[in-house]
C-alpha positions as CSV (number, residue, x, y, z in Angstrom):
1,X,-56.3,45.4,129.9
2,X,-55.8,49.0,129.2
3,X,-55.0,50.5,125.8
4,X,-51.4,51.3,127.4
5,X,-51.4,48.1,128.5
6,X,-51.7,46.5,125.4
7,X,-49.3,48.9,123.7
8,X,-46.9,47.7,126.4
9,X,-47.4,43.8,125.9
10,X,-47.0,44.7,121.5
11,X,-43.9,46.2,122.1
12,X,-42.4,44.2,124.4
13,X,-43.1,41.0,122.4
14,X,-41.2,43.1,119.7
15,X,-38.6,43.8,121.5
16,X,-38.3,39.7,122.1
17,X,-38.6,38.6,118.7
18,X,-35.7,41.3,118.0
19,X,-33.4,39.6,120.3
20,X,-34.1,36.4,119.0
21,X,-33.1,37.4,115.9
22,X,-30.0,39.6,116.7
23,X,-29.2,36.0,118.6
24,X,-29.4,33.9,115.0
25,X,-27.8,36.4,113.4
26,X,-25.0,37.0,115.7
27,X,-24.5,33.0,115.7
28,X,-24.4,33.0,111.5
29,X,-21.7,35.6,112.0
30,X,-19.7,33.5,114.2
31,X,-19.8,30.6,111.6
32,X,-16.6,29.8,110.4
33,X,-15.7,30.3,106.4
34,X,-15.3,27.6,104.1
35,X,-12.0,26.8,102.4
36,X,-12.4,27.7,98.7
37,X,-11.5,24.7,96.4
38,X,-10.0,25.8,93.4
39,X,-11.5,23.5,90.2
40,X,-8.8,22.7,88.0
41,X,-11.3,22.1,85.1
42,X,-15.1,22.4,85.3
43,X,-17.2,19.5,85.9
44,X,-20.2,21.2,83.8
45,X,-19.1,22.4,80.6
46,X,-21.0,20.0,78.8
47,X,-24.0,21.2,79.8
48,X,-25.8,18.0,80.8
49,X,-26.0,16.2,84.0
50,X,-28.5,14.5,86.0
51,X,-29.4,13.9,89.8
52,X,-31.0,11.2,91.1
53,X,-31.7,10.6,94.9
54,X,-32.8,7.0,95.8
55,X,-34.5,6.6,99.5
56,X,-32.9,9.6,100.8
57,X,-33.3,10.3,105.0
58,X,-32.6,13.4,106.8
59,X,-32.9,14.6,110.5
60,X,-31.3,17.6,112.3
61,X,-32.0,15.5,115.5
62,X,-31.5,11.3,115.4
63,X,-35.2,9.7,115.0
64,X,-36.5,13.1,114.0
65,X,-37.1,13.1,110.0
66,X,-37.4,16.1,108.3
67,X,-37.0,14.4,104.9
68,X,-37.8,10.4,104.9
69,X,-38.0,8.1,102.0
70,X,-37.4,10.4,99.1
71,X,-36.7,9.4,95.9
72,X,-36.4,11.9,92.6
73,X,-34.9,12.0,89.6
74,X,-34.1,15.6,88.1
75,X,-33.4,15.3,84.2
76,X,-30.7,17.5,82.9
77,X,-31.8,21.3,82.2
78,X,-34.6,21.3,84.6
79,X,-35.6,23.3,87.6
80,X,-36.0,22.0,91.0
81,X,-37.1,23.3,94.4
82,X,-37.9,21.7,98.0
83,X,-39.9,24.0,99.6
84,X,-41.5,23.8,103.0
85,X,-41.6,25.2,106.3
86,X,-38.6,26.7,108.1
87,X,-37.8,27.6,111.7
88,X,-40.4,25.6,113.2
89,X,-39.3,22.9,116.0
């Protein structure tokens, strides 16, 4: 391949990866708002509450787990994230 050549093949795989995301974008857009639920009184004002997730599944797809088998506890005040890979099929 030529230098053009390969100048051509960059930008049109540019010009792909654009589209794609123009496509995701344009579907997020198409999304449909939530209601807002109006709270009449705040379940956290007393400033302690705890989450605990016992053999917890979870697939996009049936038979296709992205989370399986978790179990956590998260103790009131702390941090927590779930961080992993995203986009990839």
């Amino acid at each position: 391949m030529t230098p053009t050549q390969d100048i051509i093949n960059f930008s049109g795989m540019l010009l792909l990866n654009a589209k794609s995301a123009c496509k995701r974008i344009e579907d997020i857009f198409k999304l449909k708002l939530e209601r807002d639920i109006k709270e009449s009184k705040n379940p956290f004002t007393k400033g302690v509450a705890e989450v605990s997730l016992s053999r917890l599944y979870f697939s996009y797809e049936s038979n296709r787990y992205i989370l399986k088998d978790i179990s956590l506890e998260i103790k009131p005040k702390s941090n927590v994230a779930i961080v992993g890979p995203s986009g990839k099929r």
